[in-house]
N, CA, C and O atoms as a Maestro MAE file, in Angstrom:
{
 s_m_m2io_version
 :::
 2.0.0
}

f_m_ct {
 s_m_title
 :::
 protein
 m_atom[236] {
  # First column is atom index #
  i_m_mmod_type
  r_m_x_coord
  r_m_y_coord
  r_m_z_coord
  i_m_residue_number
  s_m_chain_name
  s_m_pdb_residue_name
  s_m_pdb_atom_name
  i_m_atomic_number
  :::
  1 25 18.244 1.311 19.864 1 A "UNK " " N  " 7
  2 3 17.240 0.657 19.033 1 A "UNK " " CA " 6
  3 2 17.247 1.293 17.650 1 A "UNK " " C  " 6
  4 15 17.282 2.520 17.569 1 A "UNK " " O  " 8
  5 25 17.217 0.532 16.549 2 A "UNK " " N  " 7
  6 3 17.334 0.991 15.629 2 A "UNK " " CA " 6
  7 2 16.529 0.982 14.963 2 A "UNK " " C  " 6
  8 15 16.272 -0.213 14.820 2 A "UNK " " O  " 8
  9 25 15.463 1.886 14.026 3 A "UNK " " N  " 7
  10 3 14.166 1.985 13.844 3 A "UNK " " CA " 6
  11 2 14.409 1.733 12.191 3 A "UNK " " C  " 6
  12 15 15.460 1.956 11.590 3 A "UNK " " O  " 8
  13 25 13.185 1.222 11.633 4 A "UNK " " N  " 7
  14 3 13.356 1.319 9.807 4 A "UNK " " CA " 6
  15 2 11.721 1.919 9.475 4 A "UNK " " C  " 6
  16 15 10.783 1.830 10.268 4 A "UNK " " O  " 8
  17 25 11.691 2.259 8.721 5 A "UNK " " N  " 7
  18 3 11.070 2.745 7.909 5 A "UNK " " CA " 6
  19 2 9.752 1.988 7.262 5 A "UNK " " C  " 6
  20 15 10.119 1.155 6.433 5 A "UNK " " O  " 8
  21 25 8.427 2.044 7.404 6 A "UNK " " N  " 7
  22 3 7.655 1.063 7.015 6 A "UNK " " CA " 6
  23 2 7.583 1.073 5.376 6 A "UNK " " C  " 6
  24 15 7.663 1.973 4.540 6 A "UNK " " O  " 8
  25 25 7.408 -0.263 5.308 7 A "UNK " " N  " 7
  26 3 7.338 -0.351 3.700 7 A "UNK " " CA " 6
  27 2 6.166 -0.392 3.254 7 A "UNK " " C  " 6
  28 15 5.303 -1.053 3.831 7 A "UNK " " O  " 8
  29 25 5.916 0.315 2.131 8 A "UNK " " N  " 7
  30 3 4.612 -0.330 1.007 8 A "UNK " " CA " 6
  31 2 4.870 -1.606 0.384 8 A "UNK " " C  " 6
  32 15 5.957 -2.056 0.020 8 A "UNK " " O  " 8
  33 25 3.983 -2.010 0.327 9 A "UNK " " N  " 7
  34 3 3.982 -3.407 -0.442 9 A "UNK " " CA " 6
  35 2 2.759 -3.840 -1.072 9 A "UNK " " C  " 6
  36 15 1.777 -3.100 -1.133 9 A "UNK " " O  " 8
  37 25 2.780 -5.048 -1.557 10 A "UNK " " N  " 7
  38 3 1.423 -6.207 -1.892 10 A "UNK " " CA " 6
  39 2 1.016 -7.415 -0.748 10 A "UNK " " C  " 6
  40 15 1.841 -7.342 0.163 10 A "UNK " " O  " 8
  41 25 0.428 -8.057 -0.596 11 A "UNK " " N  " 7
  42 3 0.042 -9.062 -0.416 11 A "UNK " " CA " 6
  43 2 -0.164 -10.263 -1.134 11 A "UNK " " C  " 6
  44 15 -1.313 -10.083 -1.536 11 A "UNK " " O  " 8
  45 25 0.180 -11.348 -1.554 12 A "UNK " " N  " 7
  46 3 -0.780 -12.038 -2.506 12 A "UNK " " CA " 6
  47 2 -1.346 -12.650 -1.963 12 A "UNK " " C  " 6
  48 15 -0.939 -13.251 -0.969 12 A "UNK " " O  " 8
  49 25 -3.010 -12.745 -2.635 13 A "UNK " " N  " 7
  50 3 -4.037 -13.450 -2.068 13 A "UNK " " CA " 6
  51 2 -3.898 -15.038 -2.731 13 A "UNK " " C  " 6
  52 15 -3.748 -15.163 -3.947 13 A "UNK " " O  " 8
  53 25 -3.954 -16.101 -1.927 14 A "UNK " " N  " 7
  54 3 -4.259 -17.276 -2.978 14 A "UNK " " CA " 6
  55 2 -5.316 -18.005 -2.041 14 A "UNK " " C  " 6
  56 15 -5.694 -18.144 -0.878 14 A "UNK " " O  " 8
  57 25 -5.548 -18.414 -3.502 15 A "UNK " " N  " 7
  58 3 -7.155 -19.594 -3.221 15 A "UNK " " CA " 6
  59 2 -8.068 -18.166 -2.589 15 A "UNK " " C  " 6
  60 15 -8.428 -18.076 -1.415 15 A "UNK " " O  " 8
  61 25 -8.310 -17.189 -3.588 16 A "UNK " " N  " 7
  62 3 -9.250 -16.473 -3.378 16 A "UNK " " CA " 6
  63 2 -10.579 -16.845 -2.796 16 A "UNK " " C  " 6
  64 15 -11.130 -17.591 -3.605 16 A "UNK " " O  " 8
  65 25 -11.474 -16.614 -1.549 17 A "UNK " " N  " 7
  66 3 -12.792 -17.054 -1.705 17 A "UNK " " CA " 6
  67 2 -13.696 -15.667 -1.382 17 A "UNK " " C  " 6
  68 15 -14.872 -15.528 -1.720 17 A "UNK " " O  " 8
  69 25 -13.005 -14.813 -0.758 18 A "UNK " " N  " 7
  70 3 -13.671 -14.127 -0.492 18 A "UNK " " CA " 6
  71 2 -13.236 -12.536 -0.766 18 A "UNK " " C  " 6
  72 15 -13.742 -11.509 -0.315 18 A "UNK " " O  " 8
  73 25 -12.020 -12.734 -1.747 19 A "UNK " " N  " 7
  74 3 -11.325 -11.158 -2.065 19 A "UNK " " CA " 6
  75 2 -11.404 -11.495 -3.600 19 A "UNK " " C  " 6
  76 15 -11.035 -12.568 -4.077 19 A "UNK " " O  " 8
  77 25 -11.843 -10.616 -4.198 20 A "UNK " " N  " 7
  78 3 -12.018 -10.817 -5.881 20 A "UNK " " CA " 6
  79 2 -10.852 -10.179 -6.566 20 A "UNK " " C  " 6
  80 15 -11.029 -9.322 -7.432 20 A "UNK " " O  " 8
  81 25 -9.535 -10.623 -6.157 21 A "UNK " " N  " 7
  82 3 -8.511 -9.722 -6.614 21 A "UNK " " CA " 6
  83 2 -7.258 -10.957 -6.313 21 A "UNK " " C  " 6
  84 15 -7.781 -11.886 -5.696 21 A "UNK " " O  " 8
  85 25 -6.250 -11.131 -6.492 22 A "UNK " " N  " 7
  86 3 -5.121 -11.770 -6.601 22 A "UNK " " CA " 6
  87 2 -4.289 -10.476 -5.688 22 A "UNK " " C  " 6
  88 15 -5.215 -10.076 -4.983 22 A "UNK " " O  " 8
  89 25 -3.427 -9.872 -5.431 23 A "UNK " " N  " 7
  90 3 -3.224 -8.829 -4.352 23 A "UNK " " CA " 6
  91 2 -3.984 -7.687 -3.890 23 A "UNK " " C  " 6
  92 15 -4.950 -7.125 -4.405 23 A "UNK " " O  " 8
  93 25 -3.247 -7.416 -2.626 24 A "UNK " " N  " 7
  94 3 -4.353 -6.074 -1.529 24 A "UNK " " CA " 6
  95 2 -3.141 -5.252 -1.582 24 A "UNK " " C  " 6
  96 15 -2.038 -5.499 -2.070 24 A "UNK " " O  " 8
  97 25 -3.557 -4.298 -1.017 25 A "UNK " " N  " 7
  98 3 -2.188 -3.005 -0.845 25 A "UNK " " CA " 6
  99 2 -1.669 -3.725 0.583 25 A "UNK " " C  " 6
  100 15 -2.350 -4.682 0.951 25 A "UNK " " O  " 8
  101 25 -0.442 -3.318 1.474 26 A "UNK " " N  " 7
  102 3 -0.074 -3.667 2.561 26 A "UNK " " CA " 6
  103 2 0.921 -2.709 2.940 26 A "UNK " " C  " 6
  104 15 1.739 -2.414 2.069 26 A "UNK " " O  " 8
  105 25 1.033 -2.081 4.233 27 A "UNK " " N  " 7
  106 3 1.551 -1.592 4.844 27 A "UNK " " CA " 6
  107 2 2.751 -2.500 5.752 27 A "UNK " " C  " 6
  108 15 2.339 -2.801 6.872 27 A "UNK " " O  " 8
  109 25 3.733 -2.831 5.534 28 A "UNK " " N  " 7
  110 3 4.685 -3.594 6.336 28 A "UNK " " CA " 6
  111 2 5.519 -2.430 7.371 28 A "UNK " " C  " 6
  112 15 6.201 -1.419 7.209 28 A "UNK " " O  " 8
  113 25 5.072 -3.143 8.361 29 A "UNK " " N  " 7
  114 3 5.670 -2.360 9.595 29 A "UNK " " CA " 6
  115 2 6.748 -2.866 10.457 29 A "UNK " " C  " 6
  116 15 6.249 -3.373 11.462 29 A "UNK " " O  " 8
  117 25 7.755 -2.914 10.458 30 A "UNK " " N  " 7
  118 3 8.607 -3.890 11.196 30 A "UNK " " CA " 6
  119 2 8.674 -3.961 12.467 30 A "UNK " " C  " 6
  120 15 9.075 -2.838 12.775 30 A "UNK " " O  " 8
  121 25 8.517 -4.660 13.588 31 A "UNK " " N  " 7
  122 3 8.417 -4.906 15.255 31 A "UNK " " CA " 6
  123 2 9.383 -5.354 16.016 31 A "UNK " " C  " 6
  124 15 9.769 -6.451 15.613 31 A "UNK " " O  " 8
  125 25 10.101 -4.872 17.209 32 A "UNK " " N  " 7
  126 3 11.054 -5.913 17.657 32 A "UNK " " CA " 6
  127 2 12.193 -4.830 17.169 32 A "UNK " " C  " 6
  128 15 12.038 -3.685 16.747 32 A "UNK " " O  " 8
  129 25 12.944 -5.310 17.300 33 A "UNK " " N  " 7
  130 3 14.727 -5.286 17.078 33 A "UNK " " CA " 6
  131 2 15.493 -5.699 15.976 33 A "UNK " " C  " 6
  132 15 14.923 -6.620 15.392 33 A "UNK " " O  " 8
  133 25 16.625 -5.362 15.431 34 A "UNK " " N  " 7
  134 3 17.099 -5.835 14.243 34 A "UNK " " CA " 6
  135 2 17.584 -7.397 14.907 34 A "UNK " " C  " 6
  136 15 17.786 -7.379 16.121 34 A "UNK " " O  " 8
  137 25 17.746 -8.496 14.322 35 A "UNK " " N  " 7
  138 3 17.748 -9.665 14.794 35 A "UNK " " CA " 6
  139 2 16.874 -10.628 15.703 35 A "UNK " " C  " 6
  140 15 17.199 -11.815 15.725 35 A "UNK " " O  " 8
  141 25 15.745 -10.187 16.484 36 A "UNK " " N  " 7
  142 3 14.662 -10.266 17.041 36 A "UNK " " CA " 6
  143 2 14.040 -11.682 16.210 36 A "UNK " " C  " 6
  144 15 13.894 -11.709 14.988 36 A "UNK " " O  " 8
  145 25 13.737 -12.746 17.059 37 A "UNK " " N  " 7
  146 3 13.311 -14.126 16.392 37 A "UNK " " CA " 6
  147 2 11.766 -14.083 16.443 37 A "UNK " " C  " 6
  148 15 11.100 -13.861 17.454 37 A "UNK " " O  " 8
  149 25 11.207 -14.376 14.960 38 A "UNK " " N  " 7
  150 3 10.168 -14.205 15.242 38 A "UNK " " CA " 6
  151 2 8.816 -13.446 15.733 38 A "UNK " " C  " 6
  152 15 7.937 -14.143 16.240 38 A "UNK " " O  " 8
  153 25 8.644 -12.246 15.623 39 A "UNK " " N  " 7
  154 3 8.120 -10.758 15.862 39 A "UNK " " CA " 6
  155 2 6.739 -12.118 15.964 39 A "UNK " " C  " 6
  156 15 6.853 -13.204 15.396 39 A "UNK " " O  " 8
  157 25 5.697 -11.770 16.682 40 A "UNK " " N  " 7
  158 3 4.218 -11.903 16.852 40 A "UNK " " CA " 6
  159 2 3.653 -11.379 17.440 40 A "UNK " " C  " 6
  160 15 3.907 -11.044 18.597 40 A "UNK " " O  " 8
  161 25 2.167 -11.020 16.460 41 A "UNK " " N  " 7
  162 3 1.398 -10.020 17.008 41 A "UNK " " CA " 6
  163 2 0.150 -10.938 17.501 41 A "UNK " " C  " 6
  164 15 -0.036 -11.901 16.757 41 A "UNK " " O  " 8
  165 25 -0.993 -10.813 18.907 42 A "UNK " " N  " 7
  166 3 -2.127 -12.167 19.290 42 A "UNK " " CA " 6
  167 2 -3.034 -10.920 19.556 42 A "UNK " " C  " 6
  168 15 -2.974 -9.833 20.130 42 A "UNK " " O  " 8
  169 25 -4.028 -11.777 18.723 43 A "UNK " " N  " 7
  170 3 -5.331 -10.971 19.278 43 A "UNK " " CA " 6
  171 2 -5.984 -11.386 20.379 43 A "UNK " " C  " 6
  172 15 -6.304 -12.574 20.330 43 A "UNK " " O  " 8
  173 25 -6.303 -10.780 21.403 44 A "UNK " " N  " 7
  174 3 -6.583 -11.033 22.655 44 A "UNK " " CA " 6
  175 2 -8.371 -11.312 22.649 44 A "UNK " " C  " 6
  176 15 -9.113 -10.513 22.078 44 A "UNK " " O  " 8
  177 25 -8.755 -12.205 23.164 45 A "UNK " " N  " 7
  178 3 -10.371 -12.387 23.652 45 A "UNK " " CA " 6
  179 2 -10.908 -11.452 23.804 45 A "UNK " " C  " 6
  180 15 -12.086 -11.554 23.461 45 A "UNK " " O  " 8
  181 25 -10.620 -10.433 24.201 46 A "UNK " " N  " 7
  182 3 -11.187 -9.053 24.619 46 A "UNK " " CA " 6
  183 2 -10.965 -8.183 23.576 46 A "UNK " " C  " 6
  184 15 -11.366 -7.036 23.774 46 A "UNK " " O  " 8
  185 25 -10.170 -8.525 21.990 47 A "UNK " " N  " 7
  186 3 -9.826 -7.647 20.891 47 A "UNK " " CA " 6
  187 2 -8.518 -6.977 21.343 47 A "UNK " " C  " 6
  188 15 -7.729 -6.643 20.459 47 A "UNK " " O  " 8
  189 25 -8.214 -6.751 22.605 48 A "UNK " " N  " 7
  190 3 -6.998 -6.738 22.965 48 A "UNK " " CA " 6
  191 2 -5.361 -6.762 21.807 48 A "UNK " " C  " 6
  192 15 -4.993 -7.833 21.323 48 A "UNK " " O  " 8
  193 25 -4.773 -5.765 21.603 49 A "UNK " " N  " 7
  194 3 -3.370 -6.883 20.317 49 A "UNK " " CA " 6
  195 2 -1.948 -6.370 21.271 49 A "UNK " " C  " 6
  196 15 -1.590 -5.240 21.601 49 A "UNK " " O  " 8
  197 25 -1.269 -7.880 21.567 50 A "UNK " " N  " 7
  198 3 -0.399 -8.033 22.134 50 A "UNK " " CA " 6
  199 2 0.686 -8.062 21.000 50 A "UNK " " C  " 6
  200 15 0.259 -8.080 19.845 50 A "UNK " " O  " 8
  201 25 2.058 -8.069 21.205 51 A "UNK " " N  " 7
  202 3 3.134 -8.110 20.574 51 A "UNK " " CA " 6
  203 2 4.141 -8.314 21.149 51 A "UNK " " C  " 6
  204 15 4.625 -7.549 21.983 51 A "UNK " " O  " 8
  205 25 4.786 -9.764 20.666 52 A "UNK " " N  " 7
  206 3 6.103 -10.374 21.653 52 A "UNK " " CA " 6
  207 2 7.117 -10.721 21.013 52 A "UNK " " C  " 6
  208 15 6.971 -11.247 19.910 52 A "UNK " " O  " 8
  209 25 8.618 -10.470 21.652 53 A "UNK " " N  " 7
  210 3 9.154 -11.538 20.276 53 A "UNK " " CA " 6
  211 2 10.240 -11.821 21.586 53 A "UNK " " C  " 6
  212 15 10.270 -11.424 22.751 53 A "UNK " " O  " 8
  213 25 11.328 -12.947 20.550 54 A "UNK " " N  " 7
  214 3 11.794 -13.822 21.595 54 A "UNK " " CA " 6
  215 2 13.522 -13.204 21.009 54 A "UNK " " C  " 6
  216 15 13.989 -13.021 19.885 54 A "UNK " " O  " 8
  217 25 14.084 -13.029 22.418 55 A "UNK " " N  " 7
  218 3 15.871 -11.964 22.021 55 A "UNK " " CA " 6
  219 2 16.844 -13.124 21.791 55 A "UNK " " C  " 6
  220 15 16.911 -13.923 22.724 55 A "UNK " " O  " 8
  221 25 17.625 -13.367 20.699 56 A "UNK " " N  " 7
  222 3 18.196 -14.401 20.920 56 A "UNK " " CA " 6
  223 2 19.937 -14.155 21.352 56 A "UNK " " C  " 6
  224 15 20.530 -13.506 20.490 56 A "UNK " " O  " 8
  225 25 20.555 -14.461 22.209 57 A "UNK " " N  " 7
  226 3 21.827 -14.337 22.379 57 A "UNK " " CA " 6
  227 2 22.830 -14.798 21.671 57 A "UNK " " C  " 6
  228 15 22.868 -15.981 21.335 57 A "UNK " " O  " 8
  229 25 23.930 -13.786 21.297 58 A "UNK " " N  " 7
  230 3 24.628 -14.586 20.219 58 A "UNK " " CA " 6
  231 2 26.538 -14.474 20.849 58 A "UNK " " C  " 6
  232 15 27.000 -13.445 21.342 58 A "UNK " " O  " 8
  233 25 26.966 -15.168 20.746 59 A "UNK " " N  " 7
  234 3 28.291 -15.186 21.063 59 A "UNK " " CA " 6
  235 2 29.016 -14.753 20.408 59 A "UNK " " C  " 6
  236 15 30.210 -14.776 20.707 59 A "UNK " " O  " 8
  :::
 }
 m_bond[235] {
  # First column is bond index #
  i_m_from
  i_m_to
  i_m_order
  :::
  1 1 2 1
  2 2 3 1
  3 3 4 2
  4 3 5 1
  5 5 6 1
  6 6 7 1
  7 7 8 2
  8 7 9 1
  9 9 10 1
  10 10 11 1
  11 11 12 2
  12 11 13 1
  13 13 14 1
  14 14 15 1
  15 15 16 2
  16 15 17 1
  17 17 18 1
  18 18 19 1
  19 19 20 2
  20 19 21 1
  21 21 22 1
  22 22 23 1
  23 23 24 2
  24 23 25 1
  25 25 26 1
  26 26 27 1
  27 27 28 2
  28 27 29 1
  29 29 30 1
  30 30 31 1
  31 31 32 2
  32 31 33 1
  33 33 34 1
  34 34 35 1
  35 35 36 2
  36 35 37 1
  37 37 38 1
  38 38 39 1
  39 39 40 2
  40 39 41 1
  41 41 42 1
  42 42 43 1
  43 43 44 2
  44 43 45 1
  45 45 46 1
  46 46 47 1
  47 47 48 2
  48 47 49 1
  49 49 50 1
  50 50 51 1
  51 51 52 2
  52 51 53 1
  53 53 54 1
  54 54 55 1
  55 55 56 2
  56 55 57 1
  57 57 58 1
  58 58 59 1
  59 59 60 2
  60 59 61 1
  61 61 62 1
  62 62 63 1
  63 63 64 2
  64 63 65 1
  65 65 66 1
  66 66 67 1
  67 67 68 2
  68 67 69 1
  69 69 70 1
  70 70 71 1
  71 71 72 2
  72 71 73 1
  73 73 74 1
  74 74 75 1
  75 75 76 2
  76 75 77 1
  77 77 78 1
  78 78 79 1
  79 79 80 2
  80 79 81 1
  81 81 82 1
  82 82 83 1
  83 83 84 2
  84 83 85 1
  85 85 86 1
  86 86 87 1
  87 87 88 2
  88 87 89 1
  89 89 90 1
  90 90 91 1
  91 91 92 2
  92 91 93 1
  93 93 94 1
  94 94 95 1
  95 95 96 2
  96 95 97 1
  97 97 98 1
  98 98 99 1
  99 99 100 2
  100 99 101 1
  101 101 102 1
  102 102 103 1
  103 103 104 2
  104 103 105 1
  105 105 106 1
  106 106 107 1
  107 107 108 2
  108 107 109 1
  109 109 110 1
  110 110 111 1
  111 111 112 2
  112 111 113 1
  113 113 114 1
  114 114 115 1
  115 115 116 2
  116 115 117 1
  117 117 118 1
  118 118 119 1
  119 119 120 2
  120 119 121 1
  121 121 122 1
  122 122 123 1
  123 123 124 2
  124 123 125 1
  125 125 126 1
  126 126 127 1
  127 127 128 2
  128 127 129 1
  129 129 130 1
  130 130 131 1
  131 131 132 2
  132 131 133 1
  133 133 134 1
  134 134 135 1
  135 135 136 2
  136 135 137 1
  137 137 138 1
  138 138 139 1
  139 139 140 2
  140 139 141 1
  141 141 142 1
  142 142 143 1
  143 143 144 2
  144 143 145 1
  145 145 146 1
  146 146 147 1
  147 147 148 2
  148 147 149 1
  149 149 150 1
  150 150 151 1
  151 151 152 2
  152 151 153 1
  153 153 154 1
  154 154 155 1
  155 155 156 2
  156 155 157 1
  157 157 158 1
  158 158 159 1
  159 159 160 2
  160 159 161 1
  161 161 162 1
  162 162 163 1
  163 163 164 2
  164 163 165 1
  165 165 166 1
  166 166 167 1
  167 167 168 2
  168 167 169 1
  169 169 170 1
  170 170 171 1
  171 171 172 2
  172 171 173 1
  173 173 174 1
  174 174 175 1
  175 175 176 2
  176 175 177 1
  177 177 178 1
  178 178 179 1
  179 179 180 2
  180 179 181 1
  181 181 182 1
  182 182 183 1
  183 183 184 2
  184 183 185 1
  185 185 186 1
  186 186 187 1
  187 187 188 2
  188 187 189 1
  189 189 190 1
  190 190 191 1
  191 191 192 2
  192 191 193 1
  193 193 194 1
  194 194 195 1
  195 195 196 2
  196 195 197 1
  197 197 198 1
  198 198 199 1
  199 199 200 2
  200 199 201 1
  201 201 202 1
  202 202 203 1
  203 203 204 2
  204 203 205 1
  205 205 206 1
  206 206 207 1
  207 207 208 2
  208 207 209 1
  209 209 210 1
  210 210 211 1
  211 211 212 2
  212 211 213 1
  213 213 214 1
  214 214 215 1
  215 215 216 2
  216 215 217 1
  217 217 218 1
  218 218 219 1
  219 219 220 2
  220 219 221 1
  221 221 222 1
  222 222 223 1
  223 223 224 2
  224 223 225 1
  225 225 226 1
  226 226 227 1
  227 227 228 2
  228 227 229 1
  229 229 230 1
  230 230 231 1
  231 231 232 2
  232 231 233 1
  233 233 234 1
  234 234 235 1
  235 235 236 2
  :::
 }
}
């Protein structure tokens, strides 16, 4: 498994309604595997946070 390094970043906010700023700071964390389809993280009913992603096979 090959691990990377989390990035700093921005966010941009659009159609502000409730953040009085155009970007937030962001922490990008990468999940999954290098090639990994789709990384998702679900918040569970219970606050619960799941994380799945789907392996794709390649020939």
């Amino acid at each position: 498994m090959q691990t990377t390094k989390p990035n700093n970043d921005t966010i941009e906010v659009r159609n502000p309604k409730t953040f009085k700023t155009d970007k937030i700071p962001a922490q990008r964390i990468p999940i999954g595997q290098p090639g990994d389809y789709k990384p998702c993280i679900e918040k569970l009913p219970d606050n619960e946070k799941k994380d799945s992603v789907t392996h794709l096979k390649t020939h």
